[in-house]
C-alpha positions in Angstrom: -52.7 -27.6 -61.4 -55.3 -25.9 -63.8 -57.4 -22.8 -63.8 -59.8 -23.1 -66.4 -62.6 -20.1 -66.8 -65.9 -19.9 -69.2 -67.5 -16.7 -69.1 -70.7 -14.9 -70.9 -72.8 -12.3 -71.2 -76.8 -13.4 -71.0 -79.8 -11.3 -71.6 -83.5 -12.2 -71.2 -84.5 -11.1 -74.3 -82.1 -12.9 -76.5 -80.9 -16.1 -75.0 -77.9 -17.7 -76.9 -77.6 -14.6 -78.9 -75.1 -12.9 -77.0 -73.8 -15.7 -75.4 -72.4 -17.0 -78.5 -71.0 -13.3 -79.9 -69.1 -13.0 -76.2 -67.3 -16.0 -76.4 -66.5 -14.9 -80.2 -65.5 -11.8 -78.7 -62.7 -13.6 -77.1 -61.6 -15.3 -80.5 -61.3 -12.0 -81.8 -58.4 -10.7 -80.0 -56.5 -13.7 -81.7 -56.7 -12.1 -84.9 -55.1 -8.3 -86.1 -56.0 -5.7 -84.1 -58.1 -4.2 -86.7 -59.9 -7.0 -87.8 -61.0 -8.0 -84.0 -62.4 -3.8 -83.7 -64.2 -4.4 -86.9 -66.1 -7.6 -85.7 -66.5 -6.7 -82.0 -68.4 -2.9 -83.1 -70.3 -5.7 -85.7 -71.4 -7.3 -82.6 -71.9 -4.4 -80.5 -74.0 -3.1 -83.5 -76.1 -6.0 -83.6 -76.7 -6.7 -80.0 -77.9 -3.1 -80.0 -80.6 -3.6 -83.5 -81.6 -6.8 -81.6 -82.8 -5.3 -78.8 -84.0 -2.0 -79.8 -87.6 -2.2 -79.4 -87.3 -4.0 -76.4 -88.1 -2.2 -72.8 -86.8 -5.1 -71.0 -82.8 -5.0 -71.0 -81.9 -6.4 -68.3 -78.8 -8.6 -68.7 -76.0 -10.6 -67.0 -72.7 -11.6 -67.4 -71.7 -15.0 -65.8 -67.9 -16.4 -64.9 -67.2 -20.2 -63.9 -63.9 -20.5 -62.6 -62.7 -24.2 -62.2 -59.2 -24.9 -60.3 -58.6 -28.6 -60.2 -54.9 -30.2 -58.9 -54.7 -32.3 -61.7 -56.6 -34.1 -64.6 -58.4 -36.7 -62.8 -59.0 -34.2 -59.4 -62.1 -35.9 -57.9 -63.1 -32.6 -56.2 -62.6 -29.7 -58.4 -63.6 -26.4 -56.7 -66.1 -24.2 -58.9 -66.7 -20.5 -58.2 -69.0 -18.4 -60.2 -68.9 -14.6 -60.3 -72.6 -13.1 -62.0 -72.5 -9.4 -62.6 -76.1 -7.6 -62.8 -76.5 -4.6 -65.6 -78.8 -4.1 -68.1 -77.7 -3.1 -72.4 -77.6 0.3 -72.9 -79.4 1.8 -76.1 -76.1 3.1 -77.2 -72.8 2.9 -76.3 -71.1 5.1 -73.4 -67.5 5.4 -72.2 -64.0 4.2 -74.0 -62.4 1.8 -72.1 -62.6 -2.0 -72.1 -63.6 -4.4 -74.6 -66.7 -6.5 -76.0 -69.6 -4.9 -74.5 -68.2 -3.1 -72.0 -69.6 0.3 -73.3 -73.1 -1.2 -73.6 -73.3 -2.8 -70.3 -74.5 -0.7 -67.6 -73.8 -1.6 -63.7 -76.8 -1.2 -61.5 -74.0 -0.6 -58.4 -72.4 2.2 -60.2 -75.0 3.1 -63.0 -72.3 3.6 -64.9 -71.4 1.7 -68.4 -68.3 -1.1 -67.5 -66.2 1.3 -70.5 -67.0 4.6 -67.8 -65.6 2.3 -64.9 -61.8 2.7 -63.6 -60.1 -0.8 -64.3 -59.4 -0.9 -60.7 -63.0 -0.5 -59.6 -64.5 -3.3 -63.0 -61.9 -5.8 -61.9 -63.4 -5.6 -58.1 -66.8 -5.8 -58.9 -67.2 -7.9 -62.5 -68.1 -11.2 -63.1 -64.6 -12.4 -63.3 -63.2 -10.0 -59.9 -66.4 -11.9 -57.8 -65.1 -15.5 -59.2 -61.6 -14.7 -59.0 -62.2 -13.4 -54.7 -64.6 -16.6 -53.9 -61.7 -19.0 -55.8 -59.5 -16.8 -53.6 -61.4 -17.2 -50.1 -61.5 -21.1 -50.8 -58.3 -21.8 -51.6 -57.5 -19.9 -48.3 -59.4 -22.3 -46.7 -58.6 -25.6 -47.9 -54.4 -24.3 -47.8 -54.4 -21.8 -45.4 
């Protein structure tokens, strides 16, 4: 049994951009602490420049969640968690990671680095895959 998970951040304005600097974001952690704050403010610093003369910031993040039994599973089941927000024009809040403090959540109005973990893991990309994966898998095994 595998879980395997691809997730991204999307906005209008810049498609691929930040697509590509979120999954590096994840490669980043790999490395020394340091060196991964370094690059990710980078990022964070460049999203920002890339986007500041734009009035449109509306943005996304996206999670795929695929559970399959085994390699050769004929029907995999796919979730997909898509969290609505727009980039900030600077960065708010100090927790999280990535882009956390310049993603803001339309629910909460609030940037994901203001929100309590409790309350980003309910409502993120990733808590929205992780409940649907949840609610199937409740059906198919009880």
């Amino acid at each position: 049994m595998q879980v395997v998970y691809q997730n991204y951040l999307q906005s209008q304005m810049i498609q691929g951009y930040a697509w590509m600097r979120s999954m590096e974001n994840l490669a980043f952690y790999l490395l020394d602490l340091q060196e991964s704050l370094h690059r990710i403010k980078k990022n964070n610093e460049k999203l920002l420049k890339s986007l500041e003369n734009e009035s449109n910031r509306k943005a996304h993040y996206t999670c795929v969640i695929v559970f399959v039994k085994h390699e050769f599973d004929p029907e995999p089941i796919i979730t997909e968690g898509i969290w609505h927000g727009e980039i900030l024009k600077s960065p708010r809040g100090s927790g999280g990671f990535g882009y956390d403090p310049l993603f803001l959540d339309h629910m909460t109005e609030k940037a994901v680095a203001e929100l309590p973990s409790d309350i980003k893991n309910r409502i993120s990309h990733r808590g929205q895959a992780l409940h649907k994966l949840k609610l199937k898998l409740n059906q198919i095994y009880g």
